[in-house]
ChimeraX commands (.cxc) that place a marker at each C-alpha (Angstrom):
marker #1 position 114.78,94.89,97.11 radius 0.5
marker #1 position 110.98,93.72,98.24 radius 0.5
marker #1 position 110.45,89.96,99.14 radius 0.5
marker #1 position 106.93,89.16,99.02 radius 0.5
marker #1 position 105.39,85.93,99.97 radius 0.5
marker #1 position 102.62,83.82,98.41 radius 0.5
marker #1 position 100.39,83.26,101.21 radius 0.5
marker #1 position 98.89,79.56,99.78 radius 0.5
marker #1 position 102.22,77.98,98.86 radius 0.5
marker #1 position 104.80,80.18,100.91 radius 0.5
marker #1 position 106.85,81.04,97.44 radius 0.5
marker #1 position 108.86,84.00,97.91 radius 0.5
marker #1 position 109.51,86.34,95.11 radius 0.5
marker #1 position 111.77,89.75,95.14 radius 0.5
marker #1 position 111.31,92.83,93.25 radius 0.5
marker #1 position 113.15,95.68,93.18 radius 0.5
marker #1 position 112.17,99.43,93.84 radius 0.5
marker #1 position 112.52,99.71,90.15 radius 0.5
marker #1 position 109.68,97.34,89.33 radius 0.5
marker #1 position 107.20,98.57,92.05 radius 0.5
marker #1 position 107.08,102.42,91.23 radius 0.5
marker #1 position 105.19,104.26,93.57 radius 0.5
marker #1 position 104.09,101.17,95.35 radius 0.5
marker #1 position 106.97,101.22,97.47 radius 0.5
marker #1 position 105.79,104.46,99.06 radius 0.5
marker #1 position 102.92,102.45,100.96 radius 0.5
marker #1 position 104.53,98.96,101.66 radius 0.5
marker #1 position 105.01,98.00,105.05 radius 0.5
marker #1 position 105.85,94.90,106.66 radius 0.5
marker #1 position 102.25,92.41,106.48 radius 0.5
marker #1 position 100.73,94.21,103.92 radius 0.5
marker #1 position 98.34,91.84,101.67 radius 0.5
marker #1 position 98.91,93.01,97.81 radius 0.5
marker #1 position 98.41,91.64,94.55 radius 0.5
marker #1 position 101.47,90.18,92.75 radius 0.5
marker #1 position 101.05,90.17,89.00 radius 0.5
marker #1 position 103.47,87.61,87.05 radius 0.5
marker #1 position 104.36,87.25,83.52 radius 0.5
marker #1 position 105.70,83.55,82.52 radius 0.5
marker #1 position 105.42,82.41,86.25 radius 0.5
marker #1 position 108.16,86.09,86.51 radius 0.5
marker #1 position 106.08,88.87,89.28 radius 0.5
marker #1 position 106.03,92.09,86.68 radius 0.5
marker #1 position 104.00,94.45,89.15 radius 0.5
marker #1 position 102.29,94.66,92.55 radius 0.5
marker #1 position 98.58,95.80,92.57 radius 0.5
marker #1 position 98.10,97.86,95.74 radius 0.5
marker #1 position 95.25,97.94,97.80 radius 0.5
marker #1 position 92.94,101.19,97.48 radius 0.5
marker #1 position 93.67,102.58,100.81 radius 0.5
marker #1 position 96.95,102.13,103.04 radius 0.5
marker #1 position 96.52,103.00,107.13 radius 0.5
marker #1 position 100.39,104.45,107.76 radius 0.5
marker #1 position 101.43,106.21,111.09 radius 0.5
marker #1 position 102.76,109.48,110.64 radius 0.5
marker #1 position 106.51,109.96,112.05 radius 0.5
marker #1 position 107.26,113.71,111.79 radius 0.5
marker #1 position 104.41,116.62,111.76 radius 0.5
marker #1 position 104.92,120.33,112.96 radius 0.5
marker #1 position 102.57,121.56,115.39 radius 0.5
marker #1 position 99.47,123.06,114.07 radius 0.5
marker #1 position 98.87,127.00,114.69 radius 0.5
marker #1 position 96.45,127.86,117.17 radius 0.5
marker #1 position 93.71,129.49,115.79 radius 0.5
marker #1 position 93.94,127.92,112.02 radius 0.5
marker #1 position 91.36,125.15,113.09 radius 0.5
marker #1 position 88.37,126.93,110.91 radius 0.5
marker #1 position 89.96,127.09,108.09 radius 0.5
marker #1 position 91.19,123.99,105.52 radius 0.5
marker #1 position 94.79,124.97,106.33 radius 0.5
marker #1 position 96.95,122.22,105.32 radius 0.5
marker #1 position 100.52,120.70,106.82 radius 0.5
marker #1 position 103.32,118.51,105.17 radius 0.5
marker #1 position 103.77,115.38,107.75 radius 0.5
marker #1 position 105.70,112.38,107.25 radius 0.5
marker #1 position 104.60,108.63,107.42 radius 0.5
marker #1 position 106.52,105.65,108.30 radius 0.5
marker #1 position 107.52,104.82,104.35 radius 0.5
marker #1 position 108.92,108.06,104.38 radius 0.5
marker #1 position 106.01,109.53,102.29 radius 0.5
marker #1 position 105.09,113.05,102.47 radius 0.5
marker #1 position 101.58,113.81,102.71 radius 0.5
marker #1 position 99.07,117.28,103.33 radius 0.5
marker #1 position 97.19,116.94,106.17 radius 0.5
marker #1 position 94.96,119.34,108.11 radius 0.5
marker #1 position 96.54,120.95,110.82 radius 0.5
marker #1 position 95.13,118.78,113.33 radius 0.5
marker #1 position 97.11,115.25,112.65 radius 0.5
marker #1 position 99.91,114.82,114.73 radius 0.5
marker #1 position 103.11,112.72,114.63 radius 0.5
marker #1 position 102.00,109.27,116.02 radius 0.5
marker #1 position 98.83,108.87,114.61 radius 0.5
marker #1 position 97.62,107.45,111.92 radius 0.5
marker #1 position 96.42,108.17,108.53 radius 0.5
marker #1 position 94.24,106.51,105.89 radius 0.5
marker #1 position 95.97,107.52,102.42 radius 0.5
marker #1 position 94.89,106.59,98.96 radius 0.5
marker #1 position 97.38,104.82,97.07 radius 0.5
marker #1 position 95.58,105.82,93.89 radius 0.5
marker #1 position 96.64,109.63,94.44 radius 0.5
marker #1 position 98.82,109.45,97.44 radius 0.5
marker #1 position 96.24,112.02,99.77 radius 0.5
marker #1 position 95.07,111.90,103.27 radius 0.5
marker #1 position 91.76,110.68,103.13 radius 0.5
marker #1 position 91.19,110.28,107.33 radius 0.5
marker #1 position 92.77,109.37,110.76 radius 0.5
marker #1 position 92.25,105.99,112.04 radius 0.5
marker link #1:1,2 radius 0.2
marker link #1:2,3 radius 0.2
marker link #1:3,4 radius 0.2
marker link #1:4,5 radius 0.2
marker link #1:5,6 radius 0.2
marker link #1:6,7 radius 0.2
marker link #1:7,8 radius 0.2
marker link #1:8,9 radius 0.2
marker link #1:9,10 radius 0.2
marker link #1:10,11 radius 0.2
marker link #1:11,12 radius 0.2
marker link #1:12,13 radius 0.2
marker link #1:13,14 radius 0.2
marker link #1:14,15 radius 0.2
marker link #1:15,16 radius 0.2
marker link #1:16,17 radius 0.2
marker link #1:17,18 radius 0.2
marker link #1:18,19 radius 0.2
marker link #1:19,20 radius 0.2
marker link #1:20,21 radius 0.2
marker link #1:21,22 radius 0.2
marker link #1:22,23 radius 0.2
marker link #1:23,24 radius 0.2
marker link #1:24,25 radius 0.2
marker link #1:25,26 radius 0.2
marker link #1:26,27 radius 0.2
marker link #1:27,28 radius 0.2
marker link #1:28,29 radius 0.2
marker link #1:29,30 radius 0.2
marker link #1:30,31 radius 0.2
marker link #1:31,32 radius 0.2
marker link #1:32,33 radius 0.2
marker link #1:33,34 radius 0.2
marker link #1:34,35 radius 0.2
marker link #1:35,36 radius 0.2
marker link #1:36,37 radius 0.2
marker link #1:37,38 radius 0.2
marker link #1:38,39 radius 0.2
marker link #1:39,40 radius 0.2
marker link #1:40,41 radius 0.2
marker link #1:41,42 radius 0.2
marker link #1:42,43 radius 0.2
marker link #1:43,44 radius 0.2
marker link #1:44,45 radius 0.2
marker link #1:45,46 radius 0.2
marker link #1:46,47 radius 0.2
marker link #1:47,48 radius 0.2
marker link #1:48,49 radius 0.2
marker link #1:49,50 radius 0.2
marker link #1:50,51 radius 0.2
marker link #1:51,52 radius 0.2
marker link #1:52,53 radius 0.2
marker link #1:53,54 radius 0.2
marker link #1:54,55 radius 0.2
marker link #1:55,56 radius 0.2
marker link #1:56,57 radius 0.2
marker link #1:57,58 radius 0.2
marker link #1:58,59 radius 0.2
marker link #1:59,60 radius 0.2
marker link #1:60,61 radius 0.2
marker link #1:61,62 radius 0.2
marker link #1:62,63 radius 0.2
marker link #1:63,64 radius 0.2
marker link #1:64,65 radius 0.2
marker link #1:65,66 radius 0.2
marker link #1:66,67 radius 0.2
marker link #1:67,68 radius 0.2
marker link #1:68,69 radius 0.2
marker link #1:69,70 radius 0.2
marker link #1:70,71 radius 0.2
marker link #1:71,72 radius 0.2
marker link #1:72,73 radius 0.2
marker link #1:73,74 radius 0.2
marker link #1:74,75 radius 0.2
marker link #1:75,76 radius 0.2
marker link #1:76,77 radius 0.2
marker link #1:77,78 radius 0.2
marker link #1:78,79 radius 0.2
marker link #1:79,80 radius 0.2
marker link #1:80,81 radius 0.2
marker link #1:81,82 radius 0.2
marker link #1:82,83 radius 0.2
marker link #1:83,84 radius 0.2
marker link #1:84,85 radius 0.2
marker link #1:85,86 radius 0.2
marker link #1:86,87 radius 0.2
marker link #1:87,88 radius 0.2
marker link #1:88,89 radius 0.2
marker link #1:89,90 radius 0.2
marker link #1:90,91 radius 0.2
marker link #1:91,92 radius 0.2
marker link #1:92,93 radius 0.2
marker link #1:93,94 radius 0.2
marker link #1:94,95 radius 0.2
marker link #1:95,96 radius 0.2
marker link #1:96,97 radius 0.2
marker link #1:97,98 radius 0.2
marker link #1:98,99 radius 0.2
marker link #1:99,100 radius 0.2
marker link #1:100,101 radius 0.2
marker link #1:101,102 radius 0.2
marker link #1:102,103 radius 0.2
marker link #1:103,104 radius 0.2
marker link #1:104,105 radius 0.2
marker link #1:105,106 radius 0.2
marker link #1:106,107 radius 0.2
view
């Protein structure tokens, strides 16, 4: 379950995984979203375009790869796998699109 806060009247409302889809593969705590409610009920939660997320696991890149587009799985603090180029490492952080779910930068 997701408790999210209204931040002008300090209502709290809870969805579940179920309800939030993909969403829940880019919330992290004091994240600003949209909450959409049906009937005063929250239905869905609009995400913002772009989610910054540190990465927690990433495999050395190979020496040499650099001039090439060579890609690498890492893993980000929701737990979401994402292809990177070989040169992000585990404790940085990435810009991903919540749209498609892709590495867009390092911030």
């Amino acid at each position: 379950l997701f408790t999210f806060m209204d931040t002008e009247n300090f209502e709290q409302h809870v969805l579940s995984a179920e309800h939030l889809g993909d969403a829940v593969n880019y919330l992290t705590d004091g994240l600003t979203v949209e909450l959409l409610t049906y009937q005063g009920e929250p239905i869905e939660v609009e995400m913002p375009t772009t989610v910054d997320l540190p990465v927690t696991k990433a495999e050395a890149g190979i020496a040499g790869d650099t001039a090439t587009s060579a890609m690498k799985q890492v893993t980000v603090q929701t737990g979401l796998k994402v292809m990177v180029p070989l040169f992000v490492n585990e404790g940085e952080t990435i810009r991903i699109d919540t749209r498609t779910g892709q590495y867009l930068t390092r911030v």
